[in-house]
C-alpha positions as CSV (number, residue, x, y, z in Angstrom):
1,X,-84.9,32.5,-105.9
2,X,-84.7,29.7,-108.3
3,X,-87.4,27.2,-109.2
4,X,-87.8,23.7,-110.5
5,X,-90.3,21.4,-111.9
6,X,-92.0,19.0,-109.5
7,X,-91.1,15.5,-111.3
8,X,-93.2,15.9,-114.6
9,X,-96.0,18.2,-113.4
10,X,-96.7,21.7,-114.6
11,X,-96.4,22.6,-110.9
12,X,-93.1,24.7,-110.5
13,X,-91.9,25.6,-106.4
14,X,-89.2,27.6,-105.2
15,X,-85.8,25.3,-104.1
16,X,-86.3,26.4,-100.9
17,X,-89.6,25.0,-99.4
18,X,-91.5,27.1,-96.2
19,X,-92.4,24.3,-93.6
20,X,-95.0,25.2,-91.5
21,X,-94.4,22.8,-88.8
22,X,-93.6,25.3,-86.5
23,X,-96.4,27.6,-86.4
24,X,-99.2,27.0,-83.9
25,X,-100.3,28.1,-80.6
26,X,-97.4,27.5,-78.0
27,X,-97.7,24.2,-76.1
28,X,-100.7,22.7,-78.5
29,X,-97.9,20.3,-80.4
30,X,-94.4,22.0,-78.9
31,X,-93.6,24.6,-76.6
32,X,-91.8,26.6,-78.9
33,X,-93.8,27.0,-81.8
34,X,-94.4,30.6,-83.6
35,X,-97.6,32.6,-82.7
36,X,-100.1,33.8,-84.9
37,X,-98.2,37.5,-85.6
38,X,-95.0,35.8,-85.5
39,X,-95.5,33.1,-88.7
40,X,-97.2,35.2,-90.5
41,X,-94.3,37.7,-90.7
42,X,-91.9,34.5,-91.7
43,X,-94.5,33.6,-94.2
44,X,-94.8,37.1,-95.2
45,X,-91.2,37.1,-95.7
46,X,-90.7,33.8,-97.1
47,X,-92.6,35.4,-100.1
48,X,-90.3,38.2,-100.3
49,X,-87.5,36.0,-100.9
50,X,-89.3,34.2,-103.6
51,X,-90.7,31.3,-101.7
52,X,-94.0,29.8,-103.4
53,X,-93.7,26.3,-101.3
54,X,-95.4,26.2,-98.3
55,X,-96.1,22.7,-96.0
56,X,-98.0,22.2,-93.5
57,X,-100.0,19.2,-92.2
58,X,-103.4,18.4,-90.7
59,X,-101.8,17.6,-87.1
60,X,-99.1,20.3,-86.9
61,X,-100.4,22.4,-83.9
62,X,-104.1,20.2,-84.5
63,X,-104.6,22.3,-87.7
64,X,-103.1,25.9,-86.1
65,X,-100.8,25.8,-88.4
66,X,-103.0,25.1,-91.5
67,X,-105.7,27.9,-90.1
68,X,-102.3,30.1,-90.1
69,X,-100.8,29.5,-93.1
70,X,-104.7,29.9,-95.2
71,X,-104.9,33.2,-93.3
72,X,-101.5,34.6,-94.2
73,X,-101.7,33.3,-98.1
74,X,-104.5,35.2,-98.2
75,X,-103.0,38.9,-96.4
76,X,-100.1,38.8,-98.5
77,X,-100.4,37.1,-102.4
78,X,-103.1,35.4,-104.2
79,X,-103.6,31.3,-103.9
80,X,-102.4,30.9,-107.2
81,X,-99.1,32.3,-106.9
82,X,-97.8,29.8,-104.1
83,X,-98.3,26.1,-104.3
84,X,-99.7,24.4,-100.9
85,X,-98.5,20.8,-99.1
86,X,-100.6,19.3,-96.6
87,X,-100.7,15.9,-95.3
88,X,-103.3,13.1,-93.5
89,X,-102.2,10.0,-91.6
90,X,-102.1,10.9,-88.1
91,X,-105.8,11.2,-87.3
92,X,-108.3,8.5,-86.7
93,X,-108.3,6.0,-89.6
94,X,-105.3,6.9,-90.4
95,X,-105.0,6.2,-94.6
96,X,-108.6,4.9,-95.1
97,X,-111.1,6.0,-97.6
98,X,-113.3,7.6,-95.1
99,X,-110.5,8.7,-93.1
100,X,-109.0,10.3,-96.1
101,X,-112.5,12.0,-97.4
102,X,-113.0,13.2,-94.2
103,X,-109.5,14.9,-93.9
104,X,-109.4,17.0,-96.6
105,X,-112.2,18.4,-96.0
106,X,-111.1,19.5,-92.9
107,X,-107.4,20.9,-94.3
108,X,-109.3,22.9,-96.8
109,X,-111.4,24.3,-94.8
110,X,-108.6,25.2,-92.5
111,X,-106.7,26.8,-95.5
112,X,-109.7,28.5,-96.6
113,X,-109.2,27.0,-100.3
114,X,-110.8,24.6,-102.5
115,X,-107.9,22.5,-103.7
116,X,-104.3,21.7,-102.5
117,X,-101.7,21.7,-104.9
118,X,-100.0,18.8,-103.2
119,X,-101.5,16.5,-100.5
120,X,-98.7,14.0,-99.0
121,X,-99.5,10.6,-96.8
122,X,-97.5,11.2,-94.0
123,X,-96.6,7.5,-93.2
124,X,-97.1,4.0,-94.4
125,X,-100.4,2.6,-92.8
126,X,-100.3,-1.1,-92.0
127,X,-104.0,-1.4,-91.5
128,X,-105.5,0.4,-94.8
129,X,-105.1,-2.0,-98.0
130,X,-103.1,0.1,-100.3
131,X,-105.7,-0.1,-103.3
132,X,-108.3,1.5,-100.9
133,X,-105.5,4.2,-100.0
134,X,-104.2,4.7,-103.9
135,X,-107.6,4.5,-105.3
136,X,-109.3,7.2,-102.8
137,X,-106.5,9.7,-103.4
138,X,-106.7,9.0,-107.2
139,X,-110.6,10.2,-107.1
140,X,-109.2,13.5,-105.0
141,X,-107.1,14.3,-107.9
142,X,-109.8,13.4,-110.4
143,X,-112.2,15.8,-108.2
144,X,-110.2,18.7,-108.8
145,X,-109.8,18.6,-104.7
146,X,-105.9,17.7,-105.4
147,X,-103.1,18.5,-108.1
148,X,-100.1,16.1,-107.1
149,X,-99.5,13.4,-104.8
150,X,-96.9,12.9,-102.5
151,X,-95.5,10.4,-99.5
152,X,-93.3,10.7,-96.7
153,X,-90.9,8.5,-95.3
154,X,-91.6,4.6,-95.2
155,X,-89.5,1.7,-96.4
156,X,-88.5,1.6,-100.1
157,X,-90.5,-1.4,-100.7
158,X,-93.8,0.0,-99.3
159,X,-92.9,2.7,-101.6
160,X,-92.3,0.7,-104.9
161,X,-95.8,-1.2,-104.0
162,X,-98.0,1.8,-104.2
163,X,-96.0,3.4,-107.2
164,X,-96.5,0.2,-109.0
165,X,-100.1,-0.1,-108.3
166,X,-100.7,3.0,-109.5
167,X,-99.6,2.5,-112.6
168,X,-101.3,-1.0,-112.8
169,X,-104.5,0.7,-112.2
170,X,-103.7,4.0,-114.4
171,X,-104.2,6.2,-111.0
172,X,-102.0,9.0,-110.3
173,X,-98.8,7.9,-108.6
174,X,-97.1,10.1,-106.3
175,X,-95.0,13.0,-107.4
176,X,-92.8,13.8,-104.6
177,X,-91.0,12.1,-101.7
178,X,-90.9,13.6,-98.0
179,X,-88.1,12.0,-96.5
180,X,-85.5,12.8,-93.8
181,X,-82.6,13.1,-95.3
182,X,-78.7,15.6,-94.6
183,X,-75.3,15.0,-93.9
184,X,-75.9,13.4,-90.3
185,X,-78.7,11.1,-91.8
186,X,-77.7,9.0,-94.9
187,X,-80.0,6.2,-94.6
188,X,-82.3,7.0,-97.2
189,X,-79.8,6.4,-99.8
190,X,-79.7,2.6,-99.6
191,X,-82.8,2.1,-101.4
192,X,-85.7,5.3,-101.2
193,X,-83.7,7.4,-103.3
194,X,-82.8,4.8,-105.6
195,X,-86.5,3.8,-105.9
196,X,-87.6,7.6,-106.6
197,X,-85.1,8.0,-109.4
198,X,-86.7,4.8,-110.8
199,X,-89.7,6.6,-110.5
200,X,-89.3,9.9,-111.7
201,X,-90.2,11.1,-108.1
202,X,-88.6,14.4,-106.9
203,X,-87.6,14.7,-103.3
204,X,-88.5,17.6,-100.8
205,X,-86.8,16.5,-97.5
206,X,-87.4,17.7,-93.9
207,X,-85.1,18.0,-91.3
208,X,-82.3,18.9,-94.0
209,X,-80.2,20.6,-91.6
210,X,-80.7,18.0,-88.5
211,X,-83.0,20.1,-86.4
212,X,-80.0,22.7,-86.7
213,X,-77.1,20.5,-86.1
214,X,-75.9,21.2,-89.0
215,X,-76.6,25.3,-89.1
216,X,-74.4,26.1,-85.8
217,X,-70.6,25.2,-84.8
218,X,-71.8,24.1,-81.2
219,X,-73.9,20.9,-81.4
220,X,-76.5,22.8,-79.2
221,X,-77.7,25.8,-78.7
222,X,-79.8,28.0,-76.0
223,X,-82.2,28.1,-77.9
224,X,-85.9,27.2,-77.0
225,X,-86.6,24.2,-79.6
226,X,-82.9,23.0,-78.4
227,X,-83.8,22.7,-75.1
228,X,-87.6,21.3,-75.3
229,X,-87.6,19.4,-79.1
230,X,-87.6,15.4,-77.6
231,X,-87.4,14.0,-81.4
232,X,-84.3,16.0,-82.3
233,X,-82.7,14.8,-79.4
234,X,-84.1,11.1,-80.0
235,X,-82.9,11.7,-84.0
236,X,-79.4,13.0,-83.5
237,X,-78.5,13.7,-80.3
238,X,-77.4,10.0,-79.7
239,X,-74.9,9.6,-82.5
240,X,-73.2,13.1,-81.2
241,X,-69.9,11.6,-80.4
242,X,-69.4,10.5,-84.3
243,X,-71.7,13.0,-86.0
244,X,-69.8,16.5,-84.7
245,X,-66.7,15.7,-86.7
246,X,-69.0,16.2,-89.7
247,X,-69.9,19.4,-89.1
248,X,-66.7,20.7,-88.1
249,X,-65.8,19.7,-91.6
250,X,-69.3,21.6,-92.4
251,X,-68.0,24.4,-90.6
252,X,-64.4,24.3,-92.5
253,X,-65.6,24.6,-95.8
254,X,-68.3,26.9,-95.0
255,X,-65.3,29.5,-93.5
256,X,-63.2,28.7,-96.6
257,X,-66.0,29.5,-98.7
258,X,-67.5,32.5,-96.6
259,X,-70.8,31.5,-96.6
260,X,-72.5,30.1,-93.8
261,X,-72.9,26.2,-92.4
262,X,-76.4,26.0,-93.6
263,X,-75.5,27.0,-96.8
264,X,-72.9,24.3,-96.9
265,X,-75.5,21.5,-95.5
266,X,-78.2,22.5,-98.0
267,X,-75.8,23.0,-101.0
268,X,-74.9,19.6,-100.7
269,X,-78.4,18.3,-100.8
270,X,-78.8,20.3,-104.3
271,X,-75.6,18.4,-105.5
272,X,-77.3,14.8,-104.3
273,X,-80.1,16.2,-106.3
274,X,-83.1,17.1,-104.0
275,X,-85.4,19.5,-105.3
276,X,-86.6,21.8,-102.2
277,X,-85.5,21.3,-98.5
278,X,-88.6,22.0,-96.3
279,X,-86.7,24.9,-94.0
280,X,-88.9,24.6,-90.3
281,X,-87.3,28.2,-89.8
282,X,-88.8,30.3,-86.5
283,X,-86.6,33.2,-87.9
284,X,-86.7,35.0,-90.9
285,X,-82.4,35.2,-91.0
286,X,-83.2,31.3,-91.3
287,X,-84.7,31.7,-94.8
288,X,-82.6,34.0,-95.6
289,X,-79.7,31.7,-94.9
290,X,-81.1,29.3,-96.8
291,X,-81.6,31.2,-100.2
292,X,-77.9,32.2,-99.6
293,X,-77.2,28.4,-100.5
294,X,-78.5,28.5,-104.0
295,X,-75.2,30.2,-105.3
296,X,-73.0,28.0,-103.8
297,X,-71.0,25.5,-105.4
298,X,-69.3,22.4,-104.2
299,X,-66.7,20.6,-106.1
300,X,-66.9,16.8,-106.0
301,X,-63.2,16.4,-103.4
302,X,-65.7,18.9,-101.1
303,X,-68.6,16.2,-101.4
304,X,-66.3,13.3,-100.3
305,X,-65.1,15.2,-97.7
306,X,-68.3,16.1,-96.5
307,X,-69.3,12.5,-96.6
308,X,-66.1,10.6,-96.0
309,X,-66.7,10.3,-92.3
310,X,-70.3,9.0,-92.5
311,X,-71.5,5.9,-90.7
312,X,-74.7,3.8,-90.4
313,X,-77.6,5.3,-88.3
314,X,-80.1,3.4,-86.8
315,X,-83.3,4.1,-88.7
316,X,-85.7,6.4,-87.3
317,X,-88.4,8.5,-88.9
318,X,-90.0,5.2,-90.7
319,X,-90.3,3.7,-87.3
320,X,-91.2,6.3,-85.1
321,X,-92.8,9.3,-87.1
C-alpha cells in the first residue's frame, strides 16, 4: 500500500480509500448491502492490504454502517492507526448549527469514538447561510471533536465561497473534496478540480469506477447491486450507447498491460492526480483489485486514448445527491 498526505495536514491515508456505503442491514438504504459478518471481514481485510481510510456517513443504512464500521475498528486495530470519514447533510436541518451539533454527536456515538479524523458536508445546503455552516464546523475542529474538513460534490462556485470565507474569517477551510469523478464522468474538470488545485484541496472521489462500469467487459452484470442500484442506472446507464466504447478501450489496454480494468480506470485517476478513490467494494477481490492499480503505469498516448472519446454528461450528483 502506498500513502499520501491529505493537502497540508499531518493526516496521511492509504491511496485506496474503504467506503462504507455498502454495509448496513439489507433493505434499510439498498437491498444489497453487506451484513454485519460480511463488512466486517472486508473491513478486516481492507486492513490487511494496508488500508487506513475508511468513509462512511450518518445516513448510509441510517447509521448501520457507522455502528459497523466503530465495531470492526475496534475487533481488528486500534483508532489511531486508521483515519475515519463521516458526513452530515441528509438529516433534518440539514447544514445548520444545531443540525450540525446534533449530528456529530450522533456519528460518534455510532463509531464509539471521540473525534473523527475527517467530517465531510455531504452537499451544498441552500437554506443554511454559509457563515453559520463554516463557523460551526470551525468550533468542531477547535473542540478537538474534528481533525480535517471536507465537502462533497456541489458547484465550483459554492465551493470557492466557503473556501474563501474561511480564510476571511481565519476558520479552517476544507481539506479534501468528495466528488464523482472516472473515465465515464468528466464533468468535474470544467471548474471543481480547477478550484481545488487553487486551493490546495486533495480529492478523494466516489464512484471511481462508475458503479462498476468500468471494472467488467459487459456493461452489466448479474449481480445484485446491478440489478436493484436505481442511481447507477440514473448515473450511467443512460449515456450507454456512447460510454461502452470507452471501456472497451479500458479493457484493451488493461489486456495489453495484464492487469485488470479496474486497475486501468483507477490508474488513470492517480495520473489526473486524485489522492484516494473511495472503493464501495462488497468483495474483498474488489480491494484487492484495487491495490493492484498502484503499480501501474500509464503513458500519456494511453491517457488520450483513454479520454479521446469523451463527451459532455448531463450533470448529476450536484443536482440529485
Amino acid at each position: 500500500m502506498k500513502y499520501q498526505r491529505v493537502s497540508d495536514s499531518d493526516i496521511y491515508v492509504s491511496k485506496v480509500a474503504c467506503g462504507c456505503m455498502s454495509f448496513g442491514k439489507k433493505g434499510k438504504m439498498y437491498d444489497w448491502t453487506l451484513d454485519e459478518d460480511e463488512a466486517s471481514d472486508v473491513i478486516e481485510y481492507a486492513l490487511s492490504l494496508g488500508i487506513n481510510f475508511f468513509d462512511t456517513s450518518n445516513n448510509y443504512s441510517a447509521g448501520d454502517s457507522e455502528e459497523i464500521l466503530g465495531r470492526a475498528i475496534k475487533k481488528y486495530t486500534s483508532r489511531d492507526k486508521v483515519v475515519i470519514a463521516s458526513k452530515v447533510y441528509f438529516n433534518e436541518g440539514h447544514l445548520s448549527k444545531e443540525a450540525i451539533k446534533r449530528e456529530i454527536e450522533g456519528t460518534l456515538k455510532r463509531l464509539d469514538t471521540t473525534y473523527l479524523d475527517i467530517y465531510y458536508i455531504h452537499r451544498f445546503d441552500y437554506s443554511t447561510p454559509i457563515y453559520e455552516t463554516m463557523s460551526t464546523l470551525n468550533d468542531l475542529v477547535k473542540e478537538g471533536k474534528v481533525r480535517l474538513l471536507g465537502a462533497s460534490s456541489m458547484w465550483g462556485y459554492q465551493f470557492n465561497d466557503y473556501q474563501q470565507l474561511a480564510k476571511d474569517n481565519n476558520f479552517q477551510k476544507f481539506s479534501l473534496m468528495q466528488n464523482q469523478y472516472n473515465l465515464l464522468y468528466r464533468e468535474e474538470e470544467r471548474e471543481m478540480i480547477p478550484i481545488c488545485k487553487k486551493w490546495n484541496t486533495s480529492l478523494a472521489v466516489f464512484s471511481p469506477l462508475a458503479m462498476g462500469r468500468l471494472s467488467r467487459e459487459n456493461w452489466f452484470s448479474s449481480s445484485l447491486r446491478c440489478q436493484k442500484d436505481e442511481v447507477a442506472k440514473r448515473k450511467y446507464d443512460v449515456c450507454k450507447d456512447e460510454d461502452i466504447h470507452i471501456t472497451k478501450r479500458v479493457k484493451e489496454i488493461a489486456d495489453k498491460k495484464g492487469v485488470s480494468m479496474s486497475a486501468i480506470s483507477l490508474a488513470w485517476l492517480y495520473k489526473k492526480g486524485v489522492l484516494a478513490p473511495i472503493i464501495g467494494g462488497t468483495k474483498k477481490e474488489h480491494y484487492y483489485d484495487a491495490s493492484l492499480s498502484l503499480d501501474v503505469q500509464l503513458d500519456e498516448s494511453e491517457v488520450s486514448y483513454l479520454e479521446e472519446l469523451y463527451k459532455a454528461h448531463e450533470v448529476t450528483s450536484v443536482l440529485r445527491g
